[in-house]
C-alpha positions in Angstrom: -5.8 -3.4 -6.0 -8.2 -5.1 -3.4 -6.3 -5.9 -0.6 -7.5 -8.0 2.7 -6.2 -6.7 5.8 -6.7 -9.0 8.9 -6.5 -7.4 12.1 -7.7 -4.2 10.9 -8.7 -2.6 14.5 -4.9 -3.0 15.5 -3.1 -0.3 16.1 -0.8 -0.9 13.0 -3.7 -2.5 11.1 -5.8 0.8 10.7 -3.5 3.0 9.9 -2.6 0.6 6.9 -6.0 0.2 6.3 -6.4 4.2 5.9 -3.4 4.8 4.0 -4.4 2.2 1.5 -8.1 3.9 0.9 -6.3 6.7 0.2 -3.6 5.6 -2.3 -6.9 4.5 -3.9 -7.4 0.9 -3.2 -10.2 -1.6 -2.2 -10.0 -2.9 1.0 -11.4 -6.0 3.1 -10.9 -5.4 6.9 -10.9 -8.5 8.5 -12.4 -7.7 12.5 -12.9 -9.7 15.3 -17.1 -10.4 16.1 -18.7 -7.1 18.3 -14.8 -5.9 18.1 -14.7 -2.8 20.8 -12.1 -1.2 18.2 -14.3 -1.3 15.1 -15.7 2.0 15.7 -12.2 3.4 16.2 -11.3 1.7 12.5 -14.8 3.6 11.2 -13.0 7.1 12.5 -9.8 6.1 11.0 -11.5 6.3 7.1 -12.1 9.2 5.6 -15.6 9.8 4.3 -14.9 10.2 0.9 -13.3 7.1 0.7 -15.7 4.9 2.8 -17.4 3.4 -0.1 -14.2 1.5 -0.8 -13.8 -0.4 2.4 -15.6 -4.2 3.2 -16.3 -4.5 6.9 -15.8 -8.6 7.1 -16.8 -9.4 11.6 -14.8 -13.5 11.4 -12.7 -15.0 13.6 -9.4 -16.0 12.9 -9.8 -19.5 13.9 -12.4 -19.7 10.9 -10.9 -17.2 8.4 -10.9 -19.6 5.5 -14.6 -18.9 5.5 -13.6 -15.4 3.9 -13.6 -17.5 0.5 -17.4 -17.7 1.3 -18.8 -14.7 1.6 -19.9 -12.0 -0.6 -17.1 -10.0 -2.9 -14.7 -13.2 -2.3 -11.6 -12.2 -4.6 -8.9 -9.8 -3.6 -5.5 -9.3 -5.3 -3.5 -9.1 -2.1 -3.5 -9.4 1.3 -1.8 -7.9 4.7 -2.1 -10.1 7.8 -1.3 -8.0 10.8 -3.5 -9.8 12.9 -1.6 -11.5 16.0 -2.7 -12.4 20.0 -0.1 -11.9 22.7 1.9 -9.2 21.6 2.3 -8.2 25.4 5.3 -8.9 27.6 3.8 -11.7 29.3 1.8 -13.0 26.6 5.2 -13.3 24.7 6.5 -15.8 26.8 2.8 -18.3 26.5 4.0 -20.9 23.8 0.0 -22.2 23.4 -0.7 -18.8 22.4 2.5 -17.8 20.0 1.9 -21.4 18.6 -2.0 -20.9 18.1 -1.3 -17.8 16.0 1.1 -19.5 13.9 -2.0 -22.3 13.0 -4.7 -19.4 12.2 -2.0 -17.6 10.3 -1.3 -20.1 7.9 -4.8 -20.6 7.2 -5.0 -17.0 6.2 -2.3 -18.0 3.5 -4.6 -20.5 2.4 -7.5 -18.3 2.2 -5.9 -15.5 0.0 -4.8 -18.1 -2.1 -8.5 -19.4 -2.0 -10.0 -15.7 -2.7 -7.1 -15.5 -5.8 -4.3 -13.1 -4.5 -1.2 -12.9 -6.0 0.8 -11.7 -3.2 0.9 -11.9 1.1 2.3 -10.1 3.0 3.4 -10.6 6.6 4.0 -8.5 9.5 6.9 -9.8 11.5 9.1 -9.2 14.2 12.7 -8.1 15.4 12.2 -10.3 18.0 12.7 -13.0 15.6 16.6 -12.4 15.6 16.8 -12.7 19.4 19.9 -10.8 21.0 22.2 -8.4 19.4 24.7 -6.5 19.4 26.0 -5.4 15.9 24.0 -3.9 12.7 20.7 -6.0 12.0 20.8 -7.0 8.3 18.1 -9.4 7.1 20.3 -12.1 6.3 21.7 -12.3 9.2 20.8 -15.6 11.4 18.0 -16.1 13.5 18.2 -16.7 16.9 14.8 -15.9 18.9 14.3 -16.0 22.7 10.8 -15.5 23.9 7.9 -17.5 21.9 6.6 -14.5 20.3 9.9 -14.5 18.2 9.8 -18.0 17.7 6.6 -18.1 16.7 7.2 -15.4 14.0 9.9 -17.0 12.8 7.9 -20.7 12.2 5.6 -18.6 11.0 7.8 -17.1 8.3 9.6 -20.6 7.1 6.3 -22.0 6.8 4.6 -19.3 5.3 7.5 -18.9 2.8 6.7 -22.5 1.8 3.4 -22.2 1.8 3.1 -19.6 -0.8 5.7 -21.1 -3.2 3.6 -24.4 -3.7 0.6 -21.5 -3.7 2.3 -19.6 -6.3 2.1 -16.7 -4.3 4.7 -13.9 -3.4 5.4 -14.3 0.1 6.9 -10.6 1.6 8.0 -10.4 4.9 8.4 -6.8 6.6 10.6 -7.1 10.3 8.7 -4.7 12.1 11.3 -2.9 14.9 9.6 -0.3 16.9 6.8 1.3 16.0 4.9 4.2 18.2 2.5 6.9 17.8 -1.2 7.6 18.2 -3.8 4.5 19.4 -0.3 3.0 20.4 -0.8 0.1 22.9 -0.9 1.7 26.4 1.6 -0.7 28.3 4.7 0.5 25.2 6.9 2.8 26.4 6.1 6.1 24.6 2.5 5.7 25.5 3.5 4.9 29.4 5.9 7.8 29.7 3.7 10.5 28.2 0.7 9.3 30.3 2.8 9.8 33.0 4.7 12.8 32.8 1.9 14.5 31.4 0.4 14.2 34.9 3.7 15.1 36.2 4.3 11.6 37.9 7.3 9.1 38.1 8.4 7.0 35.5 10.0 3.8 37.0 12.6 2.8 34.0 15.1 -0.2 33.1 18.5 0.7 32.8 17.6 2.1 28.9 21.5 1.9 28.0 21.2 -0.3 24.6 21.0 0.7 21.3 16.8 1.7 20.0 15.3 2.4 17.0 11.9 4.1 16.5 9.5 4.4 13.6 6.5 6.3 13.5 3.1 5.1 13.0 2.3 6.7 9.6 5.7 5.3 8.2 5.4 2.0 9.3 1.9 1.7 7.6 3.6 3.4 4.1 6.5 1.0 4.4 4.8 -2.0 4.3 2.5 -0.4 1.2 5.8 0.3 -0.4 6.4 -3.6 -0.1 2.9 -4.5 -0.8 3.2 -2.4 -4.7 6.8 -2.5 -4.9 8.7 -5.0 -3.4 10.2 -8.1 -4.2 9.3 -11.7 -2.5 11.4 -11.6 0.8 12.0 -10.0 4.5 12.9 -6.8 4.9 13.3 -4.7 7.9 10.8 -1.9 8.7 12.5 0.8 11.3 13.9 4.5 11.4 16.6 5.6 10.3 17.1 7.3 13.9 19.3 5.4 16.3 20.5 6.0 19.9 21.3 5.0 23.1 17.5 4.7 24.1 17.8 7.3 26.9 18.1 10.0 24.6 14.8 8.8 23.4 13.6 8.9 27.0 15.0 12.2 27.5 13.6 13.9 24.7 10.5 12.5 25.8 10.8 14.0 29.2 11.5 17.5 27.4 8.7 17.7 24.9 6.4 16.8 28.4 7.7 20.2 29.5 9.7 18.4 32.0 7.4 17.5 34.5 7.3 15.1 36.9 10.8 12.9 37.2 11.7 9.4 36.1 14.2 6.7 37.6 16.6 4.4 35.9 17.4 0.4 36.7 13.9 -0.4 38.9 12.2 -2.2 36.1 12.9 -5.5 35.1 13.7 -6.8 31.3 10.9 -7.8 29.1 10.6 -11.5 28.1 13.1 -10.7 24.9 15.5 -9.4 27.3 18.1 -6.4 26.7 18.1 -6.2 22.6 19.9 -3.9 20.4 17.8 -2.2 17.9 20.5 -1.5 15.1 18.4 -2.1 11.7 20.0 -1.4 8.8 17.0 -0.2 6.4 19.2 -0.3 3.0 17.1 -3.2 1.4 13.5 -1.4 1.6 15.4 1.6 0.5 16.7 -0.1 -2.5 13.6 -2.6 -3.4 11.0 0.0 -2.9 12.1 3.8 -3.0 10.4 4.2 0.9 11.7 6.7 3.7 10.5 7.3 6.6 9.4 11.1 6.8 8.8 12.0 10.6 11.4 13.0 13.0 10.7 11.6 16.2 10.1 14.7 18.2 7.3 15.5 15.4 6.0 12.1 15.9 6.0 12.1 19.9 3.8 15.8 19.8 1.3 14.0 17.2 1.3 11.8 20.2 1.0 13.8 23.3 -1.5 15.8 21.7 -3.9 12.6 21.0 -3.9 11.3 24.1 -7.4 12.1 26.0 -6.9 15.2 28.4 -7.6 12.7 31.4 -5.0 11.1 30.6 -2.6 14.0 29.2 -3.8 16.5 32.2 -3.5 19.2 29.8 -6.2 21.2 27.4 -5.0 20.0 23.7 -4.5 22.9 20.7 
């Protein structure tokens, strides 16, 4: 297949975009104009496969354009492109709201360049609080306006690409960590940290959390891209705890340096959710497990971060 992906530099985005050169597909990688991260997506594809990526430089306000330019046809397309995913960005309603607008105009353009299927990279923010297993029929109930924004997005969209003819798929992305990870995340914060052998200043980390690895994410939603039906599905691990044994094993695999402190940091704008996904329905549609255990994923990790930042000479 040819497949667009918009925000390709992002840290889910290039990974896809790697993952799908090597399956053996064409890709357009949608960038941002002088983007500081397209070199980073350059080092992300292998050389014998760099003769099957597009680099398109357009901005999402104007992504229609796509239709356009050179090579304008493609069979599918992944949109992982969205501003504000930080805390305090989440809680900005212009913002959430403006990707919402650019995003359906990327429906329109795949439609445009001939695609037969989009798919959509969504949030578990979009089902707000809770407290019992997460199934995707379950009712949405969002909190910040990054989860209400994802879930307008994914009513329209849906609606969109029926009277498109298109197959609309929906992946519920829980969380995801690993290398080029944004720095403020968790994973990122406390290896940076302990690695130096400071303190990590922690919430209260008693609710239910689910992680998924970087690479998985990326083969999940390729799973749902080749094999999955039209609809939402969640994307998460199949490893769930209380989140400070996540934080704990953290601390361990850091050699145990430094020393970290529960209940000084305050919630995040979603506040205290539950991360209980139940992964049955990607399972089923697509054949698609997730392969790394998370203490393999948080040494890939450690050992990418830069040795000013790690304090430590890498193997």
């Amino acid at each position: 297949m040819r497949v667009v992906v918009t925000g390709a530099t992002s840290f889910i985005g290039a990974v896809t975009v790697r993952q799908l050169l090597l399956k053996g597909h064409q890709v357009q990688a949608v960038v941002r104009p002088g983007s500081k991260r397209l070199k980073a997506l350059k080092d992300h594809v292998p050389k014998e496969v760099c003769s099957q990526v597009q680099i398109t430089e357009l901005e999402m306000e104007r992504i229609e354009e796509i239709q356009n330019r050179d090579s304008a046809s493609a069979d599918a397309w992944i949109h992982t492109c969205w501003e504000g995913a930080g805390s305090d960005n989440r809680t900005l309603r212009d913002v959430q709201q403006s990707n919402v607008e650019s995003s359906l105009k990327a429906v329109r353009a795949a439609f445009g360049m001939g695609c037969r299927r989009f798919l959509f990279t969504g949030s578990q923010a979009e089902y707000g609080i809770c407290s019992r297993l997460i199934t995707e029929d379950m009712p949405c109930n969002p909190v910040s306006e990054y989860g209400k924004a994802k879930r307008v997005f994914a009513v329209e969209a849906e609606e969109l690409c029926k009277s498109l003819a298109l197959d609309y798929i929906h992946g519920r992305i829980f969380s995801v960590y690993g290398p080029g990870d944004h720095p403020w995340s968790l994973v990122q914060s406390c290896l940076k940290t302990w690695s130096r052998g400071g303190e990590m200043k922690l919430g209260e980390c008693t609710q239910w959390w689910n992680f998924l690895y970087i690479e998985d994410a990326a083969s999940a939603l390729i799973s749902l891209l080749e094999r999955g039906e039209p609809g939402t599905y969640n994307v998460a691990g199949c490893d769930t705890r209380r989140l400070r044994e996540f934080v704990e094993e953290m601390y361990r695999l850091c050699g145990s340096q430094g020393s970290y402190v529960y209940g000084t940091r305050p919630q995040n704008a979603e506040g205290q959710a539950n991360l209980l996904p139940d992964i049955t329905k990607i399972r089923t549609h697509t054949g698609w497990e997730p392969k790394t255990p998370f203490a393999e994923g948080i040494y890939e990790t450690l050992h990418s971060l830069p040795e000013a930042d790690s304090g430590q000479t890498h193997i």
